[in-house]
N, C-alpha and C positions, 0 to 999 in steps of 0.2 A: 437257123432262126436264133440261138444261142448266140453266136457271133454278133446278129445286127443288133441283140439288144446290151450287147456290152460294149459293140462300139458305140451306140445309141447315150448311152449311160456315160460312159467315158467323154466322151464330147460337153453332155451336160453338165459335168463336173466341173471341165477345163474352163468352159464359156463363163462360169462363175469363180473364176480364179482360184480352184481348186486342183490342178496339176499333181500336188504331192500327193494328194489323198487320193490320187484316182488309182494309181498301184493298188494302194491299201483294200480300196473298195471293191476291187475287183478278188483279192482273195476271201472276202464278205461272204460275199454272194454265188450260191450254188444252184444256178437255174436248172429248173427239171427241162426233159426232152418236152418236145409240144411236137403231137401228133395231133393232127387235125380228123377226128372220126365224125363221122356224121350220128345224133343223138339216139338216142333209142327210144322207141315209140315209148309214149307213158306206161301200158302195160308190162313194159319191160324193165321200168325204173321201180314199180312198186315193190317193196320188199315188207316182209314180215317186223312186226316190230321187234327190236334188238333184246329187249324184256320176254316175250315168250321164245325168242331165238334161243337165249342161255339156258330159259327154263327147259328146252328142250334139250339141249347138249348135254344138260344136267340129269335129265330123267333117262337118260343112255348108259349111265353108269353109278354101280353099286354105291353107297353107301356117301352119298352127298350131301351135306347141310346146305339148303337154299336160302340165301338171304338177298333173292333178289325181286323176285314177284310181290307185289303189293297184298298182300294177302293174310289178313289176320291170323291169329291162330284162333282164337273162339268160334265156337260154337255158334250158330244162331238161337236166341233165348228162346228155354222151351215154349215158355207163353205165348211166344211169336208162333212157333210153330203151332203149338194144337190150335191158334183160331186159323189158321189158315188152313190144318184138317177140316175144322169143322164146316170149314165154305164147302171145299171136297166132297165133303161127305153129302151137305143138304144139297146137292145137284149146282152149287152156284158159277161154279168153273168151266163147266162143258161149252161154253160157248164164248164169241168174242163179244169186249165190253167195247162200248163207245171208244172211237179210235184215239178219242182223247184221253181215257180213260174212265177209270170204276167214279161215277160222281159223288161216293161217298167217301174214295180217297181224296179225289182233289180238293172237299170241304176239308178232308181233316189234316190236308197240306196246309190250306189257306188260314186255318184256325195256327200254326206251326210258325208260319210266315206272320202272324199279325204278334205273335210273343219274342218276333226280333225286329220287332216297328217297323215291318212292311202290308199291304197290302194288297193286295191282290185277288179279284173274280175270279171263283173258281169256276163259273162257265165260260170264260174267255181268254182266261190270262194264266192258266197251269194247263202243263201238257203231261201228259206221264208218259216214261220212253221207258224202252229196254234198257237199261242202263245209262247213264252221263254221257260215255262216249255215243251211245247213238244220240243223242239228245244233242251233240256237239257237231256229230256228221252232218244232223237235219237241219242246225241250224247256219252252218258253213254256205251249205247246200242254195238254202233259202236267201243269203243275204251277199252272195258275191256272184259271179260269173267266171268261167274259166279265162286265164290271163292273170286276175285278180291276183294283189298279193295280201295275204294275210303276216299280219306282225306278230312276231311272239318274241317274249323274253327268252333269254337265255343265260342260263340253264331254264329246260319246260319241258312239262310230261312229254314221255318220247311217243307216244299213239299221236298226239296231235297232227304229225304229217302223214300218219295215214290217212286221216279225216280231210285233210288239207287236199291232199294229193284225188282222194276220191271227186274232190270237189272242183279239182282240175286247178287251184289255184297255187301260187309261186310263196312258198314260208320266206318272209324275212327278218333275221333274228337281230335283236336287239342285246348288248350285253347287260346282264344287271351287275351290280357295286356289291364283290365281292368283300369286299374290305368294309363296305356295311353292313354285311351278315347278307347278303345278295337282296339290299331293297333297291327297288326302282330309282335307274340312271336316266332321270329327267331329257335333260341333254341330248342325249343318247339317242332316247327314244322319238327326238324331235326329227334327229338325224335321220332318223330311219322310213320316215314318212315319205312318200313320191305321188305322186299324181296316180298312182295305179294301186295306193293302198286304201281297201276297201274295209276293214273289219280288223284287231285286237283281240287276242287271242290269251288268256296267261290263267293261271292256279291261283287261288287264295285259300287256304297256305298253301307254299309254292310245294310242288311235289318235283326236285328232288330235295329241295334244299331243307326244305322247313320251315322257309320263313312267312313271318310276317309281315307283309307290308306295309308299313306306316302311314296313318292317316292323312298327311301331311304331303307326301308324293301320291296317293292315291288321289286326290282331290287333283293335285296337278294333273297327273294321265287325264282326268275325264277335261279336266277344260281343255287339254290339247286334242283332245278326240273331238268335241264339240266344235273348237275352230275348226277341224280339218272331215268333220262333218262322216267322224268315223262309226261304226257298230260296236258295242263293245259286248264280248261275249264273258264271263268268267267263272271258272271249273269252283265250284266252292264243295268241293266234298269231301275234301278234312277238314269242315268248318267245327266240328264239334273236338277236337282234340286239340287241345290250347293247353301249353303248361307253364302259364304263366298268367297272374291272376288281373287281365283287362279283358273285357267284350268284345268278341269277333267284332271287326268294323269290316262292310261289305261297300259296295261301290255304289251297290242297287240300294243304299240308305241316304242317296246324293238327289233329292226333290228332280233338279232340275235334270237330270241324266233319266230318270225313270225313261223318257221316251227312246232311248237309243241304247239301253244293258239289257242285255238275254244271261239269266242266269241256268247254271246249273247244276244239280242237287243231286245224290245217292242215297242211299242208303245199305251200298255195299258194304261202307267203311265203318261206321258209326256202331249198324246193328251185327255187324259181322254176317252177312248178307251177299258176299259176293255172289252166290253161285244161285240166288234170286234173278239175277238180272233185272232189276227196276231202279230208276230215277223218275227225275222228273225235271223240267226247266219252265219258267216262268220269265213275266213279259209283258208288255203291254197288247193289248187284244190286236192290233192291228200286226204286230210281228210275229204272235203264234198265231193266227189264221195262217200267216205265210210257211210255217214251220211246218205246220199238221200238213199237208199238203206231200210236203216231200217223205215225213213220219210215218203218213200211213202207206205210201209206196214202198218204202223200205221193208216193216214190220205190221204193218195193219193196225196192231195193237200189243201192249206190251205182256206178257204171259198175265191172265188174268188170277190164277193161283200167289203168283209172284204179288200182284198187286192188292191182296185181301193179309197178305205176308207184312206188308206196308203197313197196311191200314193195324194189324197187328205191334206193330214197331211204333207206331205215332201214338195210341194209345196206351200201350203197358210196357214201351222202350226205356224210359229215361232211366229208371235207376241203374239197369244193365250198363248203361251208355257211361253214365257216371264211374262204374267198376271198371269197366274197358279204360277209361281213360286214368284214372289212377294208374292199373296196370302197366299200361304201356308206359308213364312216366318214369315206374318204376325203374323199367325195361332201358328207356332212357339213360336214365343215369348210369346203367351200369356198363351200358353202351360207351360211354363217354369215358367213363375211368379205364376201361379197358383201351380206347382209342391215347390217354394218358399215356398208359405202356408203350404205344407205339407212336410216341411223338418223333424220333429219331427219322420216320419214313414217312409219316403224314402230321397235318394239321387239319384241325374241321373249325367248323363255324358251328353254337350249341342251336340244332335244332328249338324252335320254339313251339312246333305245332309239328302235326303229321305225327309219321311213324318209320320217315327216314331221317338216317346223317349222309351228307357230301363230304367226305374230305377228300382234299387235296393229294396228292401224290409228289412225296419232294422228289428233285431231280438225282439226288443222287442214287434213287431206285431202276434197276432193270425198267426199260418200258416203260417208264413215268409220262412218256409223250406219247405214247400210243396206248390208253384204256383201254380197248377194244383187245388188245393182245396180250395186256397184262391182267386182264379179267379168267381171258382163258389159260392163260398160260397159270391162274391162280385154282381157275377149275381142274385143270390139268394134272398140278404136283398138287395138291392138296385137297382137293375134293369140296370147294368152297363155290357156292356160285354168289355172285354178286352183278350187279348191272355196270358196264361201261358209259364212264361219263360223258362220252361223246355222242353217244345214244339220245340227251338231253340237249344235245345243240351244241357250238363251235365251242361256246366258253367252258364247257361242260368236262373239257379234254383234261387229262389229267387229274380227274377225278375217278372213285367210284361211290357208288350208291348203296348202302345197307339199308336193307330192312331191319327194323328191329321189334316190327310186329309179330315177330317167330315166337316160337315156344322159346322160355327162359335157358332151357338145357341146349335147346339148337344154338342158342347167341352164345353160350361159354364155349361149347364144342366147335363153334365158329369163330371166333376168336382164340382159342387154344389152336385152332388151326393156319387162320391166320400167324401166328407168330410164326410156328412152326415155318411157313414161307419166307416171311422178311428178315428170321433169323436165321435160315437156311439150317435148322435143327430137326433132328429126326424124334415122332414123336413119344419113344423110351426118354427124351432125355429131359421131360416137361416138368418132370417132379425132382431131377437131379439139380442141386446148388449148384453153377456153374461158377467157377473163380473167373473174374475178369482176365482177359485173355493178354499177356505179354506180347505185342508184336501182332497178335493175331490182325486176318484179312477182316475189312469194312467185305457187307453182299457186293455183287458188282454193279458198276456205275453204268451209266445210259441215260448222260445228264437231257436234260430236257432241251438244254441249251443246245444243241449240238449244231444248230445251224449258222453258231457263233463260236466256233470253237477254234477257230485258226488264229495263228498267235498276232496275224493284222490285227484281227480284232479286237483283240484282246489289249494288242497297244494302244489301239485307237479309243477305247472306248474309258479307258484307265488315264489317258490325255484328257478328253474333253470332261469327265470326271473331276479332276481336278482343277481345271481350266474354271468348271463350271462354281465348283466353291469356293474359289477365287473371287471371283464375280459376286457371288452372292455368299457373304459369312453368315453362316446361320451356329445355334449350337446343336451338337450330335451327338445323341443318346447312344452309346451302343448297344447290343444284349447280345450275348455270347451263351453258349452252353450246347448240350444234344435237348434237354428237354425244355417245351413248355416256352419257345420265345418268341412264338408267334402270338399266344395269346397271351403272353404279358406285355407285346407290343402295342396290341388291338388294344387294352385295358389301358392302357397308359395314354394313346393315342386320346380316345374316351376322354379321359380324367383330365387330361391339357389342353385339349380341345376347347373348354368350359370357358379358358379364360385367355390361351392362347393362340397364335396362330400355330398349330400343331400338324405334320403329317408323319406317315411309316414308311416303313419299306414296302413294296405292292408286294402282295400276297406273302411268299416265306421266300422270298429270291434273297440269298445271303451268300452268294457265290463271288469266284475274280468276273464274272459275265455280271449274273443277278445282278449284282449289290450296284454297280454301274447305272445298270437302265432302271434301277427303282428310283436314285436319284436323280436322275436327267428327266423320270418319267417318261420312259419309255417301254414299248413293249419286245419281248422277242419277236421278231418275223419271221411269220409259217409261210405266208403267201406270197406268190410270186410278186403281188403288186406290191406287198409288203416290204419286200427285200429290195425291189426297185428303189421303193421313196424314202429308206431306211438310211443312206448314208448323208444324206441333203439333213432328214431328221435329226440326226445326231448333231451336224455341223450346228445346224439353227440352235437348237439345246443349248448346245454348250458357249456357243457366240452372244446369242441375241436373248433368251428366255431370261426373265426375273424370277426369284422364287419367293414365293407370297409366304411363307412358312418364316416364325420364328425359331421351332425345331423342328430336327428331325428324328424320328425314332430307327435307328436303321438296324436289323439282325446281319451279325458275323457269324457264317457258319465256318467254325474251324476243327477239323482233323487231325493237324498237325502244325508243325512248325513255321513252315512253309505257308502254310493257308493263313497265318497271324499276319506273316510278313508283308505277304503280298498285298492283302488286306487294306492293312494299316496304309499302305501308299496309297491305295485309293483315297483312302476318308478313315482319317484319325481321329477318334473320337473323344469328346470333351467330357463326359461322364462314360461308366462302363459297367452293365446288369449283370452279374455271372450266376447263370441259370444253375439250373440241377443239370449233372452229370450223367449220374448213373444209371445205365437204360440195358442196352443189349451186350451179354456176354462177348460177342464177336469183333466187337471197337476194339483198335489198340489204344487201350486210356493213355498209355504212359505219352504217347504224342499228343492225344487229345488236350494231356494237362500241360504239357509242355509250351501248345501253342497259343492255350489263355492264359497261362502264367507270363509269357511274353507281352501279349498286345495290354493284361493288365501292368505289368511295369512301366510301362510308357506312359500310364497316369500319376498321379502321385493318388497317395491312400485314399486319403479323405474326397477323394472322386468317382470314388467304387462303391457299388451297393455287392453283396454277394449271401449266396443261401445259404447257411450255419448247418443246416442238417444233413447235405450232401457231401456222402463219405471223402468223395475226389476231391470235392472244392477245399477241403477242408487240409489236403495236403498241398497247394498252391501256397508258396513261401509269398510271391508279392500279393495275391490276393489276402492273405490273413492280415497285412500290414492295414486293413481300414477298416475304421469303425463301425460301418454303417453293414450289421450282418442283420439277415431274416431271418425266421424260427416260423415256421407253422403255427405254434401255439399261439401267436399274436392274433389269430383271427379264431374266436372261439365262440359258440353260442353264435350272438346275434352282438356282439363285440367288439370291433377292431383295436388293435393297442398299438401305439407307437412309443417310443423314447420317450414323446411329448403330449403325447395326447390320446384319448380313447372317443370312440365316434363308438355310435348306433348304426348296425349295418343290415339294413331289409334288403339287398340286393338279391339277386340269385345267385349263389354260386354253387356249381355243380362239377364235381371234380378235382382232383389236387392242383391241379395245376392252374385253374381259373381260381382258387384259393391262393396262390402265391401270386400272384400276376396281378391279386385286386391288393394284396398287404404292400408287394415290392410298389407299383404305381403309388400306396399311397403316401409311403417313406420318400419315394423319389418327388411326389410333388411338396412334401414338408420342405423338403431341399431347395427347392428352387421357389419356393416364399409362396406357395400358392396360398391364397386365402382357405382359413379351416373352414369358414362357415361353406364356401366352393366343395370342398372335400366330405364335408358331412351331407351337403345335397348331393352331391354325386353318391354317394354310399347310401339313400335312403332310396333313389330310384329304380 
């Protein structure tokens, strides 16, 4: 079979006068075997979700910080609890309520829903479930048929395909726009649509990412739903943890969508309530008749103790809810300066809601393409549990998922152990000053790219590369360093954006593979069709495509000498950002400085922005030769200072490195004449 599809391939090459490249293409390409197995009955594909999977592998061995189950650390507030004694106690429990449930909660839901300008009959239109995901199963259940496919983003909470899969229906995932903090890929999602999709699936805020969706792609989703005459269901139960100072926007606050959104609501999250099990979903009267239906087959009715528990949390909840969500911001941020330390091996995007961070996993880590294995292999040395990002869906791979709704001491002690892993340190040696290592080994690599790793490719893709800037002169930002250059990328990207046509490097690809397909736009290929239509891909790229983009922002990830070199022959850059240095004892700096002291000589000075505070940069002979040096201090209070100018800065920034990334962006847009008054609106949003 391998044979017929390479001469298959080869042929198609030749036919479009591609002869030379057909060698090349065939060292590309590494088809797996294809055994043809007959499927496994659906009972046999259902599997456990990958979130209680770890939780479980975790509770098998002594002394594990979990930071992977969704699971607050509070307490449920005592006041919740003694009214829900007190139902206990006057006899009000002993028996089942209304399958819709208690009618004194669903008033004091409906009173909840009218304080976020909805609406809603609480004798027709609130349902109370055993928790969201039943309320999700029911409503799966009630509004598709098996064959059916349902659409979800991806990354998306990973129980949805068990609900999916009960419901006999085919998930198909959508990617969301990592590079905009993962809000909805319009496009994408159009794409995704077929005659056999019945129903839209997805989290607000998303759960794993954090994000929030923007009003502006929200409003698009429902009119493409509305054309395409779809359901649309939406998990809202981190709606109350927002850290950032605008109003939950819901979908179900869209007039004309009321008739086709089933929402649904917790109060596991909020009240610290998991082990309640109650929600609730809401609807217009004619989709929960249909919902109750399959609700009360499942569970009859939701634990009636659970739901006076509720009614308990709706009345003398809010200020608890309000301290929970402080807290966890806290929790947040400390999250993120710790994820700072380990910019060398990830990059994230800042959560804005929930109580997770997604980050990335760079390639140059063991396992960075297989989450699943470096999740456990992190549970394994280290005693850490966290969830595999592939768990959340295809895009999801090469990430992992923290909690950081732990106890405070669980996050340091899990992150003191995380290091300990990706700096391959043992944990005596946490509180030892370690000198920068002479020579010393980088962890080992397991680049993510590997399915491009043969040196065809490598020439090929380093040809059409510069073939393709040929074609299109744009100018080219560099950013170099170990720390912090993904999000000074993102912020910059941001900030040019305003006025120009601006793009980045996709995601942190800063490699001789990466840094290739980020500017051709392209992706790596996992999949076999992938790797099929991959070298025609590239050819079109590099031949035929225009690039819409006045810059580019592109990350050089460099190691050594070697890595400057090679680099620079891809795509030599016309300005150049030199990040912070100094991160893990285990780098050998002396080549790390070597190879940005290189690819910065290739600029002249006054083309260079570079960090002042950063011990290494600071011993770079051609980088000291430019004016243009950072300081921390330039961003102080509520501040920003330049050479030229001081602005008023209300933004968020959270973290050291989203502090350099908002000063370096705003130095480098002074540079290239961006309008202040552009600059000081960007810095008050």
């Amino acid at each position: 079979m391998e044979e017929l599809f390479r001469a298959n391939l080869q042929l198609m090459l030749k036919k479009k006068g591609l002869e030379d490249k057909a060698s090349i293409t065939m060292n590309i390409i590494e088809l797996p075997s294809m055994n043809i197995l007959p499927k496994p009955p659906p009972s046999q594909q259902f599997e456990l979700s990958p979130i209680k999977a770890m939780e479980l592998a975790a509770s098998r061995l002594p002394d594990v910080v979990s930071l992977a189950q969704g699971i607050p650390s509070f307490r449920t507030p005592e006041r919740v609890i003694r009214f829900a004694q007190e139902k206990i106690a006057a006899g009000l429990c002993d028996k089942y309520s209304l399958t819709t449930g208690l009618t004194e909660l669903r008033e004091e839901i409906a009173l909840a829903l009218q304080a976020e300008g909805l609406s809603y009959d609480p004798e027709g239109e609130i349902l109370v479930t055993a928790g969201s995901i039943e309320g999700i199963t029911a409503t799966l259940l009630a509004f598709t048929s098996p064959g059916d496919e349902v659409l979800l983003p991806s990354p998306s909470y990973a129980s949805y395909l068990g609900a999916i899969s009960i419901a006999g229906c085919i998930p198909r995932y959508v990617e969301l726009d990592e590079e905009n903090n993962f809000d909805f890929h319009v496009e994408k999602i159009k794409q995704g649509i077929t005659k056999k999709t019945k129903l839209l699936l997805y989290c607000s805020p998303n759960n794993p990412t954090g994000t929030l969706f923007s009003r502006q792609k929200t409003e698009e989703l429902v009119r493409i739903c509305q054309q395409h005459d779809l359901t649309i269901l939406i998990d809202e139960v981190y709606k109350d943890f927002y850290y950032v100072d605008e109003p939950h926007f819901s979908a179900a606050q869209i007039p004309e969508a009321r008739g086709r959104i089933i929402r649904a609501c917790s109060f596991s999250k909020a009240y610290a309530m998991t082990g309640w099990r109650v929600g609730f979903v809401h609807g217009d009267k004619e989709r929960i008749s249909r919902i109750v239906k399959f609700h009360d087959a499942m569970v009859t009715c939701a634990p009636v103790p659970s739901q006076y528990a509720a009614i308990g949390a709706l009345r003398y909840g809010a200020d608890f809810l309000e301290e929970f969500r402080l807290e966890f911001k806290k929790r947040r941020d400390y999250c993120i300066t710790r994820l700072d330390g380990l910019s060398q091996v990830m990059d994230y995007q800042l959560p804005k809601a929930t109580y997770f961070v997604f980050p990335r996993i760079k390639d140059i880590v063991r396992y960075a393409a297989d989450s699943h294995r470096l999740a456990y292999d992190i549970l394994d040395r280290v005693k850490v549990a966290t969830v595999p990002g592939v768990a959340f869906g295809p895009s999801g791979e090469s990430h992992l998922r923290i909690n950081f709704g732990r106890e405070m001491e669980d996050l340091k002690e899990g992150f003191d152990r995380l290091e300990d892993y990706f700096y391959q340190r043992h944990p005596k040696q946490r509180t030892q000053t370690v000198a920068p290592a002479e020579g010393a080994s980088p962890p080992p690599r397991d680049r993510g790219e590997a399915s491009l790793l043969g040196r065809g490719a490598r020439l090929l893709l380093s040809h059409a590369c510069r073939r393709y800037l040929r074609r299109n002169p744009v100018l080219v930002i560099g950013i170099t360093g170990i720390k912090g250059k993904t999000t000074i990328k993102r912020t910059l990207v941001e900030l040019l954006a305003t006025c120009r046509q601006t793009r980045g490097t996709q995601l942190s690809y800063n490699t001789e593979v990466g840094l290739p397909l980020s500017i051709l736009r392209l992706k790596n290929p996992k999949t076999l069709a992938e790797k099929l239509r991959f070298p025609l891909s590239l050819v079109g790229q590099a031949l035929r495509n225009r690039e819409t983009a006045e810059i580019l922002i592109l990350e050089y990830g460099i190691r050594s000498l070697k890595d400057a070199e090679t680099l620079l022959k891809i795509a030599a850059p016309d300005w150049l950002i030199v990040s912070g240095v100094e991160a893990d004892p285990h780098l050998d700096y002396s080549a790390i400085c070597e190879g940005i002291n290189h690819i910065a000589a290739s600029l002249p000075p006054e083309r260079l922005l570079w960090i002042g505070d950063d011990p290494f940069v600071n011993t770079m002979t051609a980088v000291r030769q430019s004016p243009h040096i950072i300081h921390d201090r330039q961003l102080s209070g509520a501040r920003l200072h330049t050479s030229s100018n001081s602005y008023s800065c209300t933004r968020e920034v959270v973290g050291s490195h989203a502090a350099r990334a908002l000063i370096i962006s705003v130095v480098m847009a002074e540079l290239l004449d961006t309008p202040p008054e552009t600059i000081d609106h960007f810095l008050q949003s």
